[in-house]
N, C-alpha and C positions, 0 to 999 in steps of 0.2 A: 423644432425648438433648437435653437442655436447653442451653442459651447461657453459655457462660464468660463470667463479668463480665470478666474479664479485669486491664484495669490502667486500669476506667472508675472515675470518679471518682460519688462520693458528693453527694448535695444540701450537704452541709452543707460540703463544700471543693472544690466544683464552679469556681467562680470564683478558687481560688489556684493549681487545677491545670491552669486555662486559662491564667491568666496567663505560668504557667511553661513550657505547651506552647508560647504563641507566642515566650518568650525562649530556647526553645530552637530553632524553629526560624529563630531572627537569629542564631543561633553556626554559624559558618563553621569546614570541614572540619579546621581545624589547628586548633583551640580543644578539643581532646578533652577537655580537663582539665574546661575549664568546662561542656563537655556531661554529662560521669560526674558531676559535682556535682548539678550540674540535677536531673538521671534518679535521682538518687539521693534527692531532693530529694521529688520526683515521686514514685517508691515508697514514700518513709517515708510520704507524706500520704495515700496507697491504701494503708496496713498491708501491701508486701508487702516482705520481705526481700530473698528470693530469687525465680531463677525458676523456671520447672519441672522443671529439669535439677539445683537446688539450685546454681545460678553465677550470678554477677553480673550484675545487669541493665544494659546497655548501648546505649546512642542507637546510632541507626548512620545513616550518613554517604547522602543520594541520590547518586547517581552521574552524575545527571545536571546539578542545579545544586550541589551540593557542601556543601549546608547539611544541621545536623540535624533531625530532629524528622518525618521524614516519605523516603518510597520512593520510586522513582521513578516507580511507582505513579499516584500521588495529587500530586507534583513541579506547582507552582503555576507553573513555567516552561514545563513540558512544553507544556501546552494552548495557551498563545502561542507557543514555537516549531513548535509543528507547525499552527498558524495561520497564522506568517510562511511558511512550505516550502509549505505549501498555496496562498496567495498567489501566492506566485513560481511555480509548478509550472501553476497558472490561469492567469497572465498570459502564461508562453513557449508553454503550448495556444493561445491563444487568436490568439497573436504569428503561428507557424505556421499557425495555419488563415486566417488573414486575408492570408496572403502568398501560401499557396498554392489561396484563393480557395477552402474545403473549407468544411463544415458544422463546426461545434465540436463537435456531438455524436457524429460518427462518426471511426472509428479511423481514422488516416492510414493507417495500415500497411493495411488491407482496400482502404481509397481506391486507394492504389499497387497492389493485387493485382488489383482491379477495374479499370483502367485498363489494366495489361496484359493482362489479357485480353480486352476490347475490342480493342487495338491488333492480338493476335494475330489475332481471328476477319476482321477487317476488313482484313488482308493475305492471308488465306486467299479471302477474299471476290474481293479485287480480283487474286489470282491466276485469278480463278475457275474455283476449285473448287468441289466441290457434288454434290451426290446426284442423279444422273441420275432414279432411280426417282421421286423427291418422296414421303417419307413421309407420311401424311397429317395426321399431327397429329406437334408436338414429345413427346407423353406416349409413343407407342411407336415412338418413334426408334430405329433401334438401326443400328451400322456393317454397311453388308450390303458386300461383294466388286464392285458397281460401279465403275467405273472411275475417277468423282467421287470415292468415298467413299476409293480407293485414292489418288489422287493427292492429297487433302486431307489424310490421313493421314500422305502424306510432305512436304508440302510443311510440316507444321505441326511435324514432328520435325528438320526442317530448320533454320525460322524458330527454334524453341526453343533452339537450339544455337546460335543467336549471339545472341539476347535470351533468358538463364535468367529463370526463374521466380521472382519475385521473395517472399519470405516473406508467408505467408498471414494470418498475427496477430501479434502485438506480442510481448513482452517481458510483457506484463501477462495474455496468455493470454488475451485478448478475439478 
């Protein structure tokens, strides 16, 4: 299926129906009057009357900077405020990891999850507990009934019950 011209303008009034697109988008939200003029203005010089519903063709307002002639889509504010929130959202990253001495690149929230569990294995340590048997390798580790392995068990269901387990990933699902 082929491309609807739509309500593109022609070589030969290419330049009046520019001119009218950018004075339409300098009409601010309560100026409807003078936007339905415009647009109306705009359609006689693209031959279209109506629109495809055969009703009125009407500007319609962005909702995010309040002007017509354009969505919030394509909103020429948009890309700078979400430049300026990108900015600020960089700078309190960067704020916190420099306070709390962290890499910028990695997630605080795994930072803190990783930390605690450090602090855990390293009080089970200095309990010491431990695997009487000594597995020989960490790959086939596994909890056998040793007396180590029992008492590391509870001391670590223990420790956990007065420092919980602090959330694994962020908010952002990283």
């Amino acid at each position: 299926m082929g491309r609807s011209n739509g309500y593109r303008p022609t070589k030969a009034n290419r330049a009046e129906v520019k001119y009218l697109r950018e004075l339409l988008g300098k009409t601010k939200g309560d100026q409807w009057q003078r936007a339905g003029s415009i647009m109306r203005e705009i359609t006689r010089l693209l031959g279209h009357r109506c629109g495809p519903s055969r009703g009125s063709i009407q500007p319609r307002v962005c909702r995010l900077c309040g002007y017509y002639g354009h969505t919030s889509q394509w909103c020429p504010t948009r890309g700078e405020r979400e430049a300026r929130e990108t900015t600020v959202a960089l700078k309190a990253e960067a704020k916190w990891c420099a306070e709390h001495s962290v890499d910028r690149h990695v997630d605080p929230v795994r930072v803190v999850w990783l930390a605690w569990t450090r602090d855990r294995h390293k009080a089970a340590c200095d309990a010491g507990w431990g695997c009487s048997q000594q597995a020989e390798s960490a790959a086939d580790y596994t909890w056998c009934d040793c007396e180590g392995c029992v008492g590391w068990r509870d001391f670590l269901y223990s420790w956990e019950r007065s420092n919980p387990e602090p959330p694994r990933t962020s908010e952002r699902g990283a």
